[in-house]
N, CA and C of each residue as an Amber inpcrd file, in Angstrom:
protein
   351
   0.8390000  -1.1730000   0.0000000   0.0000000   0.0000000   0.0000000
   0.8840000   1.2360000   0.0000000   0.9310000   1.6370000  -1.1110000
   2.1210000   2.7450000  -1.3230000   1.6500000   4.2390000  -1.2610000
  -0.2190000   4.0570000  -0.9860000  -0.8060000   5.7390000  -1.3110000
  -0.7700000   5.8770000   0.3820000  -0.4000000   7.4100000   0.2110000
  -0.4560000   7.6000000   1.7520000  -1.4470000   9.3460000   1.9550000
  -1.4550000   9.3660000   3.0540000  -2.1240000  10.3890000   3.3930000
  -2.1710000  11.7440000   2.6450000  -3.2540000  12.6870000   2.0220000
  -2.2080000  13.7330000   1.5720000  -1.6650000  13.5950000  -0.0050000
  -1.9380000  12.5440000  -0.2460000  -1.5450000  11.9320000  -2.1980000
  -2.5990000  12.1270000  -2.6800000  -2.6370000  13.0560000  -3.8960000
  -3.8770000  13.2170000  -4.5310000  -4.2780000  12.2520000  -5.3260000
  -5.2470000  11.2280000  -5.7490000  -5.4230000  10.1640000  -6.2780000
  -6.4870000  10.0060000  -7.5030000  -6.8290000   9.2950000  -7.9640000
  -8.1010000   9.2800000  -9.1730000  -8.7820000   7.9520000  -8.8410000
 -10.1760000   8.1040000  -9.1870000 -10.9900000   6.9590000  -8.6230000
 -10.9130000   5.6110000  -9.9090000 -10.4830000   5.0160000  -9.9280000
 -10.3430000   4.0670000 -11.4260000 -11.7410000   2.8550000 -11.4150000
 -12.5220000   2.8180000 -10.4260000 -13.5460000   1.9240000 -10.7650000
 -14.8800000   2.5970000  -9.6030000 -15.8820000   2.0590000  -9.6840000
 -16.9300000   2.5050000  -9.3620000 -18.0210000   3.2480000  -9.5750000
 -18.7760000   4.2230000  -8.7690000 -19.6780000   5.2950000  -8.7210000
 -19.1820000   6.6010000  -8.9930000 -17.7950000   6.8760000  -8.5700000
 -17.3240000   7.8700000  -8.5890000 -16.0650000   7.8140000  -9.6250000
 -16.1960000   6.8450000 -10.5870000 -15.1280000   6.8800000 -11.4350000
 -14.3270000   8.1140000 -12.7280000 -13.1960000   7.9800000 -12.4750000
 -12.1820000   9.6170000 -12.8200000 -12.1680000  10.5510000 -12.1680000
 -13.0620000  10.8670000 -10.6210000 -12.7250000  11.7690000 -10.1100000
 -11.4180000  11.9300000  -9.4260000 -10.9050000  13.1630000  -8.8590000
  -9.5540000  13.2190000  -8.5280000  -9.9580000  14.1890000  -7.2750000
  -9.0120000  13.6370000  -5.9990000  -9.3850000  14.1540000  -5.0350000
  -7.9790000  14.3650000  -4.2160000  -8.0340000  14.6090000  -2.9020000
  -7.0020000  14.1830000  -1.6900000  -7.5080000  12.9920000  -0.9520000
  -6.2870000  12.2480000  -0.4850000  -6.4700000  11.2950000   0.8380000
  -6.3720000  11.9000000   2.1570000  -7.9120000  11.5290000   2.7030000
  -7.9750000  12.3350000   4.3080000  -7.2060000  11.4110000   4.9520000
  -7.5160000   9.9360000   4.8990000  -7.2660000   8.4460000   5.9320000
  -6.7190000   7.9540000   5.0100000  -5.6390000   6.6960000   5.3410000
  -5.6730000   5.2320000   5.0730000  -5.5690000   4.2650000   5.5880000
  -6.7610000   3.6180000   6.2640000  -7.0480000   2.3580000   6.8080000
  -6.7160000   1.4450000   6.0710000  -5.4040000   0.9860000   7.0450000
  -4.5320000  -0.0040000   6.1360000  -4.4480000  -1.3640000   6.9440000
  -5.5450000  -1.4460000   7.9390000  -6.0380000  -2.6890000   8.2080000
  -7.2210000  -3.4160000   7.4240000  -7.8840000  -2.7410000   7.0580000
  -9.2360000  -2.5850000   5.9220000  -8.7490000  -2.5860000   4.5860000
  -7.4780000  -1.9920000   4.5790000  -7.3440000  -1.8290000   3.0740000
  -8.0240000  -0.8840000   2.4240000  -8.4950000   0.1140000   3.0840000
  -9.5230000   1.1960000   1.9890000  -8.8310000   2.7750000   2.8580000
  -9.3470000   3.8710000   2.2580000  -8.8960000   4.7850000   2.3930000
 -10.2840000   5.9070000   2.5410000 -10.3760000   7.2140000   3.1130000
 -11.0820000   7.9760000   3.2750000 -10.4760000   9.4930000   2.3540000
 -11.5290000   9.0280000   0.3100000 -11.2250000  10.4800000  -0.2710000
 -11.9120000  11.1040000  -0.2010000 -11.9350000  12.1110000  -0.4960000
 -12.0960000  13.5800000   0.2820000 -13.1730000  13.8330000  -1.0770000
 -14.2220000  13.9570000  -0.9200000 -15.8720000  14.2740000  -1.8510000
 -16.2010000  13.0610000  -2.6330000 -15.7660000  11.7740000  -2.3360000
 -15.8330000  10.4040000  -3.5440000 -16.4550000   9.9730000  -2.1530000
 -17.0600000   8.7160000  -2.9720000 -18.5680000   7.9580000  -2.1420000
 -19.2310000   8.0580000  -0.9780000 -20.1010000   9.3030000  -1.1550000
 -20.8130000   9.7700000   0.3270000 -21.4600000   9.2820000   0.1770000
 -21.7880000   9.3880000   1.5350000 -23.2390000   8.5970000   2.1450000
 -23.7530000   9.7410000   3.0220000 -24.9190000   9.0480000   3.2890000
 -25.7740000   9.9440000   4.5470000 -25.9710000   9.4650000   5.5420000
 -25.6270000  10.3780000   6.9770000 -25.7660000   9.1790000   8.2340000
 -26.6430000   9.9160000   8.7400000 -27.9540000   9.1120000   9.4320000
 -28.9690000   9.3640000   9.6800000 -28.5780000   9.6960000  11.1640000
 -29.2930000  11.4530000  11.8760000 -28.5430000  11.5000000  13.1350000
 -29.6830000  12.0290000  13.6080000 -30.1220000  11.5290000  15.0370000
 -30.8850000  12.0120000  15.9440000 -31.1220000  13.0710000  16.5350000
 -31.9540000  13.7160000  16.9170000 -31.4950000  15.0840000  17.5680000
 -31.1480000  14.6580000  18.8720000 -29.9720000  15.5980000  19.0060000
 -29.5930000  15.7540000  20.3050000 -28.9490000  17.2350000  20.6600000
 -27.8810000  17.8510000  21.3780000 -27.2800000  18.5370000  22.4580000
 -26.4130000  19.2520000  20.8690000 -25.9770000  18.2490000  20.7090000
 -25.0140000  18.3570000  19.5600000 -25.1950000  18.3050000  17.9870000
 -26.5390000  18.1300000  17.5380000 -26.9800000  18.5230000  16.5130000
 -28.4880000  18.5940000  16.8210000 -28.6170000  19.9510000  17.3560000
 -30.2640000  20.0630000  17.6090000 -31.2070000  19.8040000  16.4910000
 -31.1000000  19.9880000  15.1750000 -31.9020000  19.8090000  14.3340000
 -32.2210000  17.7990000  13.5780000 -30.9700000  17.7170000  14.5110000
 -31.0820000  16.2690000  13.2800000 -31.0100000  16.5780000  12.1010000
 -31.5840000  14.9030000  11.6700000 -31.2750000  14.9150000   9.7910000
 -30.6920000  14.2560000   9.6810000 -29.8310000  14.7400000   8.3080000
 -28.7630000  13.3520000   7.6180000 -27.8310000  14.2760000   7.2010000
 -26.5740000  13.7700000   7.2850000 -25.3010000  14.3530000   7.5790000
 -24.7770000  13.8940000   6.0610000 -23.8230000  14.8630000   5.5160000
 -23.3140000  14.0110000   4.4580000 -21.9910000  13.6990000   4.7410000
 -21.3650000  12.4130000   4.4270000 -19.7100000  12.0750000   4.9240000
 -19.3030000  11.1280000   3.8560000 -18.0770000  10.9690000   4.0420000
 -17.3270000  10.1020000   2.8430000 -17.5660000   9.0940000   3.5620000
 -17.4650000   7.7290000   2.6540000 -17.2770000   6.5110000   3.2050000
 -16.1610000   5.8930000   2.5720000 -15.2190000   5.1570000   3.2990000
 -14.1360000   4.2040000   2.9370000 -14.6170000   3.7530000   1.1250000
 -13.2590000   3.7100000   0.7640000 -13.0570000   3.0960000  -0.5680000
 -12.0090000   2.4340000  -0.5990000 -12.2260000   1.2850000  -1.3660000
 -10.9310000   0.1380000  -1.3810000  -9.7570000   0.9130000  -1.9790000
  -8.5420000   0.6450000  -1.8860000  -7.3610000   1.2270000  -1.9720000
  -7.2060000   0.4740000  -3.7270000  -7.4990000  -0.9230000  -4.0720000
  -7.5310000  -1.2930000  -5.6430000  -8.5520000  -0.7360000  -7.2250000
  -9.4390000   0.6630000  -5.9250000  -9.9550000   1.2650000  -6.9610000
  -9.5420000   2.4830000  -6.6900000  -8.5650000   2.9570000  -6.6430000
  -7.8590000   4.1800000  -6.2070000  -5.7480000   4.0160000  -7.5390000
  -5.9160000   4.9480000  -7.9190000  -4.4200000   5.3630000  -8.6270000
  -3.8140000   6.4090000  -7.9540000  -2.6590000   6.5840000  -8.1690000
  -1.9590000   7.4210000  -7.4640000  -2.4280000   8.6320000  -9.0920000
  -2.6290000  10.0260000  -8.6310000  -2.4860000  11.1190000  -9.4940000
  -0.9600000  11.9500000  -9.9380000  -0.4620000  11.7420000 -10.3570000
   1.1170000  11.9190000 -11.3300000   0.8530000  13.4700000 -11.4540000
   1.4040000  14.2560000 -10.6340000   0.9840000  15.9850000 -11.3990000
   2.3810000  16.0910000 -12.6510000   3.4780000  15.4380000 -12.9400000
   4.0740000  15.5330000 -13.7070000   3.5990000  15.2140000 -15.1250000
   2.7030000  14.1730000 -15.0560000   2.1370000  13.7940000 -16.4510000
   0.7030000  13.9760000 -16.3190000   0.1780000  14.5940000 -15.7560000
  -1.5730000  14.4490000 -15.2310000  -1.9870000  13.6040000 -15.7670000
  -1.9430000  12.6100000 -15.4410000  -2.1970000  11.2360000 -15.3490000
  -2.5820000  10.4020000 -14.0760000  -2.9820000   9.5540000 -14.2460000
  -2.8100000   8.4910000 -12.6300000  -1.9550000   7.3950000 -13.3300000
  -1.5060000   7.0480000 -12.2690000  -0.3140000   6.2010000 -12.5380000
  -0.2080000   5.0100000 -11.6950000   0.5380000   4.3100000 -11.8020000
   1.0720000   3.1460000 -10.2050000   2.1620000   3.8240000  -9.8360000
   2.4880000   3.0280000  -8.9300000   3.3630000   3.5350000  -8.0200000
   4.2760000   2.0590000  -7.7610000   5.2710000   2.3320000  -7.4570000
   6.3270000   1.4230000  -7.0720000   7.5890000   1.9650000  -5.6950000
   8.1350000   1.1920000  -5.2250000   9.1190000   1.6550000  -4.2540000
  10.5970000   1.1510000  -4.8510000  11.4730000   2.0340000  -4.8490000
  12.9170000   1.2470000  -4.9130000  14.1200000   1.9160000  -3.9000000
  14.8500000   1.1990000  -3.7880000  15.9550000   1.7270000  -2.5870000
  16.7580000   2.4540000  -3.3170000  17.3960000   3.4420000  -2.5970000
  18.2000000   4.2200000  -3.1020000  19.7810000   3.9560000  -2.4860000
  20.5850000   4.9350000  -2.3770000  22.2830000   4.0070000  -2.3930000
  22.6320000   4.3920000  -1.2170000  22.0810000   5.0960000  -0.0290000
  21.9670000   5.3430000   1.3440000  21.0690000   4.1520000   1.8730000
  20.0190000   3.2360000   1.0640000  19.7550000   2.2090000   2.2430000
  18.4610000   2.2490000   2.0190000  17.3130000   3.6610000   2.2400000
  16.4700000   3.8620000   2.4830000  15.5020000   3.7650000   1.1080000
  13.9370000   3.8360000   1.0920000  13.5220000   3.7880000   0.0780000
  12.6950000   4.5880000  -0.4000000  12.5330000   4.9470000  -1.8790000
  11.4660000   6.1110000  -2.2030000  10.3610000   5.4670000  -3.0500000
   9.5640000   6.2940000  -3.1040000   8.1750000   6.1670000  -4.0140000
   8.3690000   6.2090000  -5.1880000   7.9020000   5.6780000  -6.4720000
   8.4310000   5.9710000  -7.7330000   7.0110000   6.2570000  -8.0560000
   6.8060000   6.8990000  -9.6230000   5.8080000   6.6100000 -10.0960000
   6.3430000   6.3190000 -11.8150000   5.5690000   5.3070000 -11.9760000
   5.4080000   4.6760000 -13.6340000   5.3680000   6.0330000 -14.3800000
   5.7330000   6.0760000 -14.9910000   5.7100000   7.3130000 -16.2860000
   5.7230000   6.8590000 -17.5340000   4.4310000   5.8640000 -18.1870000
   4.3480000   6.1710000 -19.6480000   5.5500000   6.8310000 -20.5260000
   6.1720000   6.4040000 -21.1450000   7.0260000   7.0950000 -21.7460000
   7.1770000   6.9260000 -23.2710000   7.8240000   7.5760000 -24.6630000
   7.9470000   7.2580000 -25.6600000   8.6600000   5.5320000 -26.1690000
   9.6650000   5.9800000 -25.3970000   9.9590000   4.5590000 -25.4480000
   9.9990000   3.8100000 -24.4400000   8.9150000   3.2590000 -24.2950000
   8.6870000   2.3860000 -23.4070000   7.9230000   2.8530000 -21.7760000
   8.7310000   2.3640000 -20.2290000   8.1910000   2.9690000 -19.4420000
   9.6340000   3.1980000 -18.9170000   9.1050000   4.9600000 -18.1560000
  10.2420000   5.4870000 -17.4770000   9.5640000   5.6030000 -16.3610000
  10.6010000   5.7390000 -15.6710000  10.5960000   5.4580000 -13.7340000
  10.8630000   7.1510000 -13.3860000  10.0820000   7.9560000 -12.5700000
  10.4660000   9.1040000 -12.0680000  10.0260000   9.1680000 -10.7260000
  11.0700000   9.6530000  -9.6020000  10.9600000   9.3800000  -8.2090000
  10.0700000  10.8220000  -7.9100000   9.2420000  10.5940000  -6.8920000
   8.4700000  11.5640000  -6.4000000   8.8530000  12.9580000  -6.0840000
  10.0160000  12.7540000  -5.7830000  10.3890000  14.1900000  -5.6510000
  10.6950000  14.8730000  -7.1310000  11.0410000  14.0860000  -8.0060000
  11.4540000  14.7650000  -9.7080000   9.8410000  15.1590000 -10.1440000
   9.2890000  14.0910000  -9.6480000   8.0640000  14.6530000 -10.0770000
   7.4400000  15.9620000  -9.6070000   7.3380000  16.2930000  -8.1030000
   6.8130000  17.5610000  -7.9080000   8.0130000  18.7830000  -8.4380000
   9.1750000  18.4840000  -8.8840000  10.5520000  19.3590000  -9.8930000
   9.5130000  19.8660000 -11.0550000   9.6250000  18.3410000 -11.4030000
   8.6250000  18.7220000 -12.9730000   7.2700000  19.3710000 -13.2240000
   6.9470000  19.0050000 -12.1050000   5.5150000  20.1430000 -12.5850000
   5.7210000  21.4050000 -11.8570000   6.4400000  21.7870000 -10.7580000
   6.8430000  23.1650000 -10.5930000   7.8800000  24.0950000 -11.7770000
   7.9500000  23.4010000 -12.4670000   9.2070000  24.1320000 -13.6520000
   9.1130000  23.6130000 -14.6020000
C-alpha cells in the first residue's frame, strides 16, 4: 500500500469513477482509504445537544485502496506507483511514467521538480 495520506489520487472503478481528489485516511487494516468528496453517504442523526436539528449528515465513506491510482501531477495522469531503494539504504516512491519509449521510472520528488518548472 504505497498511497499515503495527503496523495492526490483518481478513482479508477466505481460510482465515482475519474474523479480526482485528496487522501484524508488510510485504513490499512481494511485496506480502503477515506477520499475527500468520492462515495458519500448519509448518516442518519438524531437530535440531540449536539446537533439540535437532526437529519442526515453528508460524509465520505471508505473506498478500497484497488480502486484508487496514485495522481502523477508531472504527467496528469494516474499512474502506479512502485518503491525502490536508493544508495543510502532507504527507500522512495516511484511513479510509472508512460514514456515514448517504453516505461520510465520518475521518483516523487522529480516529479513535484517537474511540474513546478
Amino acid at each position: 500500500m504505497l498511497i499515503k495520506t495527503g496523495d492526490t489520487v483518481e478513482v479508477i472503478a466505481g460510482a465515482d469513477k475519474g474523479k480526482q481528489s485528496r487522501v484524508i485516511e488510510v485504513l490499512r487494516a481494511d485496506g480502503k482509504a477515506l477520499v475527500e468528496g468520492v462515495a458519500k453517504v448519509y448518516k442518519h442523526v438524531r437530535r440531540s445537544q449536539k446537533h439540535p436539528q437532526g437529519g442526515r449528515l453528508s460524509k465520505e465513506a471508505p473506498i478500497q485502496l484497488s480502486n484508487l491510482a496514485y495522481f502523477c501531477r508531472a504527467c496528469s495522469k494516474a499512474t502506479r506507483l512502485g518503491s525502490r531503494f536508493k544508495d543510502d539504504g532507504s527507500t522512495e516512491r516511484t511513479a510509472a511514467v508512460a514514456g515514448e519509449a517504453g516505461e520510465k521510472r520518475v521518483t516523487e520528488t522529480e516529479a513535484f521538480c517537474l511540474s513546478a518548472g
